[in-house]
C-alpha positions in Angstrom: 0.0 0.0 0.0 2.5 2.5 -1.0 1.8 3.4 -4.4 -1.1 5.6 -6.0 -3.0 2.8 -7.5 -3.7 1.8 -3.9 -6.3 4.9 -4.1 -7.2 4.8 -7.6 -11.2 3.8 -8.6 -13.2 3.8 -11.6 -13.2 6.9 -14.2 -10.2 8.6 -11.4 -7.9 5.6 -11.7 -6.5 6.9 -15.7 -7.4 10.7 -15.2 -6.0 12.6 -11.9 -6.8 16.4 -11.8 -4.0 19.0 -11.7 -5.2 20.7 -8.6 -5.3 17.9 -6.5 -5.4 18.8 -2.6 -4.3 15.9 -1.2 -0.6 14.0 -1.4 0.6 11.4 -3.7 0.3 7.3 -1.6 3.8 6.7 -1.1 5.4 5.4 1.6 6.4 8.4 3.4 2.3 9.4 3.3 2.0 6.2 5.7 5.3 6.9 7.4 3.8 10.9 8.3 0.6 9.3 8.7 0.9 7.0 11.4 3.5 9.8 13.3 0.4 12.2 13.3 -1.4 9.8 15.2 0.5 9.1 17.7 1.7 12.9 18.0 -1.9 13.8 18.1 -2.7 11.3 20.8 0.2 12.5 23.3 -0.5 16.1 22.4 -3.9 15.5 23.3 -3.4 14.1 26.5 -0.9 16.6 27.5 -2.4 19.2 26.5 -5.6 18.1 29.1 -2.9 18.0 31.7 -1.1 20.9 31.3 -4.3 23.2 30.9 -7.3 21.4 32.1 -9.6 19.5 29.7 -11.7 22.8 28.7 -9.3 25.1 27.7 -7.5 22.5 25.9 -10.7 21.5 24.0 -11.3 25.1 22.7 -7.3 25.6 21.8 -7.6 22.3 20.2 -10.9 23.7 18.5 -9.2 27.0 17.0 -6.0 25.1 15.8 -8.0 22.6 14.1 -10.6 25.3 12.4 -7.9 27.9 11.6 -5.8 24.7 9.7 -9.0 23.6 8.1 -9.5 27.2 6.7 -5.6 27.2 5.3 -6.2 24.2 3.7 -8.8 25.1 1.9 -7.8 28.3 1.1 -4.9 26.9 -0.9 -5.4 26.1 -4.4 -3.3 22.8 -4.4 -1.7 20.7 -2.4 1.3 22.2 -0.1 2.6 19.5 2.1 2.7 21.9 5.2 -0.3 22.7 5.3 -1.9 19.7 4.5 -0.3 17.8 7.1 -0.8 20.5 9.9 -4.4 20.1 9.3 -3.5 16.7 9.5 -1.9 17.0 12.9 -4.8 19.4 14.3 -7.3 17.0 13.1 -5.5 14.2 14.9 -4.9 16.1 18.1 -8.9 18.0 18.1 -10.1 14.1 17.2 -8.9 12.7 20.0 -10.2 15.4 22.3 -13.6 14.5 20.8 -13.5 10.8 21.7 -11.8 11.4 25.2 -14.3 14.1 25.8 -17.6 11.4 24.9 -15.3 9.3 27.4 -14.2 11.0 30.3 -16.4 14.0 30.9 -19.8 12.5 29.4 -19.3 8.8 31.1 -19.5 7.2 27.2 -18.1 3.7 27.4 -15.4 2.7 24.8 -17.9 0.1 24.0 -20.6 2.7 22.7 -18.2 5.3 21.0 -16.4 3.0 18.9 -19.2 1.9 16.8 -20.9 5.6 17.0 -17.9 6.7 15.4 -18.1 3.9 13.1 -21.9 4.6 11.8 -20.4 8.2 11.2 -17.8 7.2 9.4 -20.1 5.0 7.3 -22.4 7.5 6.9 -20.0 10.1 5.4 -18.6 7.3 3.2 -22.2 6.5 2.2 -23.2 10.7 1.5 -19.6 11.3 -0.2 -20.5 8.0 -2.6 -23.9 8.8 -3.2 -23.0 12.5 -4.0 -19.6 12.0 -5.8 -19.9 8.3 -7.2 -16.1 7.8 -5.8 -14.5 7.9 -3.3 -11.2 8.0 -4.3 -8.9 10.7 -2.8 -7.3 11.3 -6.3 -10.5 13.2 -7.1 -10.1 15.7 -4.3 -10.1 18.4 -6.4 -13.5 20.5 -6.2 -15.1 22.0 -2.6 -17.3 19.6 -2.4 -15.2 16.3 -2.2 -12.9 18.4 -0.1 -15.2 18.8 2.2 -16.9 15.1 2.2 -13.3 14.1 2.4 -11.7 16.0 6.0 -15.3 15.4 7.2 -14.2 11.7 6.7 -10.1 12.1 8.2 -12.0 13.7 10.9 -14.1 10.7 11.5 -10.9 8.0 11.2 -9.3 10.0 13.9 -11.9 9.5 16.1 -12.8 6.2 15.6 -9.4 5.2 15.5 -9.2 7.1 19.0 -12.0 5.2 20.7 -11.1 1.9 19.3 -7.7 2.0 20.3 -8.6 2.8 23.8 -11.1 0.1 23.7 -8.6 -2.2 23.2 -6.1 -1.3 25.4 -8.4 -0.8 28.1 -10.1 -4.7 28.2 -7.2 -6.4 28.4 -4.2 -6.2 25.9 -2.6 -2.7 27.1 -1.2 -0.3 24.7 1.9 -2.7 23.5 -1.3 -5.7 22.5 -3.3 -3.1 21.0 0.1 -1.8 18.9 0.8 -5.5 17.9 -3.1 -6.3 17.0 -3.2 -2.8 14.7 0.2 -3.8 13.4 -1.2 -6.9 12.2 -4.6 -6.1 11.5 -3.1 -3.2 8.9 -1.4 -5.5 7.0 -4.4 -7.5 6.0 -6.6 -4.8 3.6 -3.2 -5.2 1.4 -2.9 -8.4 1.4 -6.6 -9.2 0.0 -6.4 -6.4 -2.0 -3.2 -8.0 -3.5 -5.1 -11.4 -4.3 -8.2 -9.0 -5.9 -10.4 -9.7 -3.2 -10.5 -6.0 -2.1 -10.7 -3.0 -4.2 -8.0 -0.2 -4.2 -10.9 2.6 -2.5 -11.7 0.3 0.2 -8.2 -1.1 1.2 -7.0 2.2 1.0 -9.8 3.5 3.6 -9.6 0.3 5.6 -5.4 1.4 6.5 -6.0 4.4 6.9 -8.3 4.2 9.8 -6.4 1.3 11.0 -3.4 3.8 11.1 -4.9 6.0 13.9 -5.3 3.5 17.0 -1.8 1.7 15.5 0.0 5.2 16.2 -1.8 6.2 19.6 -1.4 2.4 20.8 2.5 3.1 20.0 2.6 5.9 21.3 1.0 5.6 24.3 2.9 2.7 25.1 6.2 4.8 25.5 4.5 7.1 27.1 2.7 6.0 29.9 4.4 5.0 33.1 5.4 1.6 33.6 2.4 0.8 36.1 -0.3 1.3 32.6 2.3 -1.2 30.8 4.0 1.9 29.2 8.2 2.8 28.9 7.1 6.0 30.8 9.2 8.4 28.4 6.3 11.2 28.9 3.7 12.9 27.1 5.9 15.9 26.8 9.0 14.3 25.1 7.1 11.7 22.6 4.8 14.5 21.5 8.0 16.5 21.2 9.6 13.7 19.3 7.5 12.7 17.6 6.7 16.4 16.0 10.3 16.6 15.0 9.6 13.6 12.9 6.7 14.7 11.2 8.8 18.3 10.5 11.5 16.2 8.9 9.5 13.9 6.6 6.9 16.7 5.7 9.7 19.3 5.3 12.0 16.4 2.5 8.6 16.3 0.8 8.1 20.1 0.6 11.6 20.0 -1.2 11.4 17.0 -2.9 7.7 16.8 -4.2 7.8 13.2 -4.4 4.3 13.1 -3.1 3.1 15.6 -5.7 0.3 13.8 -8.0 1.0 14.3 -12.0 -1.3 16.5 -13.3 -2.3 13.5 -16.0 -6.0 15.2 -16.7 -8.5 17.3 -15.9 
């Protein structure tokens, strides 16, 4: 899952258009990906600690609106910006899932599949409007918005279910090896034809989010929640450098630039 066909469907899989807003599958997208996650998760988390659970929530809220707004203001894809609204989207998602959680009482049990009916419902509007959902045809308002309405649902389902797991039993190093297995399987059917590019591609990507946090989380925690107890300040730290490296190589590089093949 680390070339553009792995998103390709239908009339978009021979015709891309040139003012694409999203990035080019590669390997570093799953690389960037998955750090985003588990930045978003630690940020999250010590953000709540460091300023109390409402303020962080409405910080979280601005960052994520104001990077939202940037991204589509710009006419193409710029991998800074994309990716911060990546980030902001990770870090205000998982505020929305701990908030359903921890201030409202919502068991893991319940989120997880609300989330999931959300995601399926976006899924099921953006198909019945666009008749795709392939991200290589993110290239009008519309599908823009059908599309960070359905990042913004990954993030939180991949939030709750990754919690889920790690709270009935297999701790955040058995929930990181039971994502990191379970991500591997949408490519293997979809290598033996069994899955279509559009779906195995969707299927990672929300498999990404609880397979970062779970990682994450794991060196952060102390070492009575099963963690390394490195700290929420230093992984989120850390793990930000990361993501500035990778995103910055790409600014320069434009390796995750889609050809303008059509229009």
């Amino acid at each position: 899952m680390t070339t553009d066909h792995l998103a390709q469907s239908g009339p978009t899989h021979h015709m891309r258009h040139a003012a694409s807003k999203v990035p080019e599958v590669t390997v570093y997208f799953w690389i960037i990906k998955v750090l985003t996650t588990g930045m978003g998760e630690t940020a999250s988390d010590f953000l709540a600690h460091w300023l109390g659970p409402i303020p962080a929530v409405g910080l979280g809220g601005l960052a994520f609106v104001t990077a939202l707004v940037v991204q589509f203001t710009v006419r193409r894809y710029v991998a800074a910006v994309y990716w911060t609204a990546i980030v902001m989207v990770s870090v205000f998602g998982t505020m929305a899932a701990d908030v359903l959680h921890l201030a409202l009482g919502v068991p893991y049990a319940f989120s997880t599949p609300l989330f999931m009916a959300a995601l399926v419902a976006v899924f099921g509007l953006w198909y019945r409007s666009e008749r795709t959902l392939s991200i290589h045809s993110i290239h009008t308002r519309r599908r823009e918005s059908f599309y960070w309405a359905a990042v913004l649902a990954t993030f939180a389902l991949g939030t709750a279910a990754g919690d889920l797991t790690a709270t009935i039993g297999l701790g955040y190093l058995g929930s990181a090896v039971l994502y990191a297995v379970a991500i591997a399987v949408p490519a293997v059917i979809h290598r033996r034809g069994s899955l279509n590019a559009v779906t195995a591609f969707w299927c990672a990507y929300v498999i990404t989010r609880p397979l970062g946090a779970s990682i994450a989380d794991w060196t952060a925690v102390n070492h009575n929640r099963g963690g390394l107890n490195l700290g929420l300040g230093p992984v989120t730290l850390s793990w930000t450098v990361a993501i500035v490296g990778f995103v910055g190589y790409l600014a320069v590089s434009r390796k995750d630039v889609q050809s303008a093949l059509g229009v």
